[in-house]
C-alpha positions in Angstrom: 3.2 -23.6 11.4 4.1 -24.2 7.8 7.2 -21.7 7.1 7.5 -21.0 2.8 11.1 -20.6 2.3 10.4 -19.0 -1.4 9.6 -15.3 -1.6 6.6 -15.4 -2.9 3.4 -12.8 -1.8 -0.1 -13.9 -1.1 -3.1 -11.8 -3.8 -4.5 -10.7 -1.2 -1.6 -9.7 1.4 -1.0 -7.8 -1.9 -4.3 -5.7 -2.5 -4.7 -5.2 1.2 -1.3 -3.9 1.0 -1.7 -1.5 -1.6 -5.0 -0.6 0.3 -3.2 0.9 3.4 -1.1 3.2 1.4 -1.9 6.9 1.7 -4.1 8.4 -1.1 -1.4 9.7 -3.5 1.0 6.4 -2.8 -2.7 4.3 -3.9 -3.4 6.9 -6.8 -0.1 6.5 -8.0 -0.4 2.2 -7.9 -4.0 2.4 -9.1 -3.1 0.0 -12.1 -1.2 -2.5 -9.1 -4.6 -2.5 -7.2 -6.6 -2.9 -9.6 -4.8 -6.2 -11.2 -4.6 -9.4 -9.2 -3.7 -13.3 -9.8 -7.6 -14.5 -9.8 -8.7 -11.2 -11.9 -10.1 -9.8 -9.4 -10.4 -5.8 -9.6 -10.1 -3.4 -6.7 -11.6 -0.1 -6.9 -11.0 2.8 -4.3 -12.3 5.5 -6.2 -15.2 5.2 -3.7 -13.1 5.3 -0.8 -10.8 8.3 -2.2 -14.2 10.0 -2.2 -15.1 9.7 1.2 -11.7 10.5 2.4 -12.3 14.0 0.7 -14.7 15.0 2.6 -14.3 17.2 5.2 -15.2 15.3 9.1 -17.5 18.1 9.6 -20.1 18.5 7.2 -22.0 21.7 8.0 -24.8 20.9 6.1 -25.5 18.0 8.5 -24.6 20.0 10.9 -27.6 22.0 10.1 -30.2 19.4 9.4 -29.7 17.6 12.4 -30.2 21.5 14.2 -33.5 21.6 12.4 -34.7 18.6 13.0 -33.6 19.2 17.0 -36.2 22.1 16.9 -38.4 20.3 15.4 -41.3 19.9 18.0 -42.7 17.1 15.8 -39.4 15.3 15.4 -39.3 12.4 15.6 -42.7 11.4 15.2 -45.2 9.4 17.8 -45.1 6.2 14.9 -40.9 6.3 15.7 -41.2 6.8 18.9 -43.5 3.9 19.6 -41.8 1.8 17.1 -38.5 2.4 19.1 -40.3 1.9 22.5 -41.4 -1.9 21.0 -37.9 -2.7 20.0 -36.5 -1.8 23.8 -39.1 -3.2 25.6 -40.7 -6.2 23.7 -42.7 -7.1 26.6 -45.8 -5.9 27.9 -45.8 -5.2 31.6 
């Protein structure tokens, strides 16, 4: 094992560090994410996003309540096309 004696930090030790800060500690070092040694950017407005949301969507909720009452859903084509992938064999 090869054992730096310097203090110095890896790029991307540093943006993964950054990363795993909590939203407002990564809002408030959005400049430090976003600037590394190779130029590369980092952007987590994507993943502040998604964090946003709330786990239970009730809008998916009710689609997927729809769809369950659907007598048509999912369709003979799916079905058959799902059969194929399970059982690529004919018996």
């Amino acid at each position: 094992m090869n054992i730096d004696p310097r203090n110095t930090t890896n790029p991307v030790f540093t943006k993964n560090s950054v990363a795993n800060q909590s939203p407002a500690q990564a809002t408030s070092n959005k400049d430090a994410a976003a600037i590394s040694k190779g130029g590369d950017t980092v952007n987590l407005s994507a993943l502040d996003k998604l964090r946003a949301e709330p786990e239970v969507r009730p809008d998916v909720v009710a689609k997927g309540k729809e769809l369950l009452n659907d007598p048509n859903w999912p369709s003979s084509e799916i079905v058959d096309s799902i059969a194929k992938l399970i059982t690529p064999f004919d018996d």
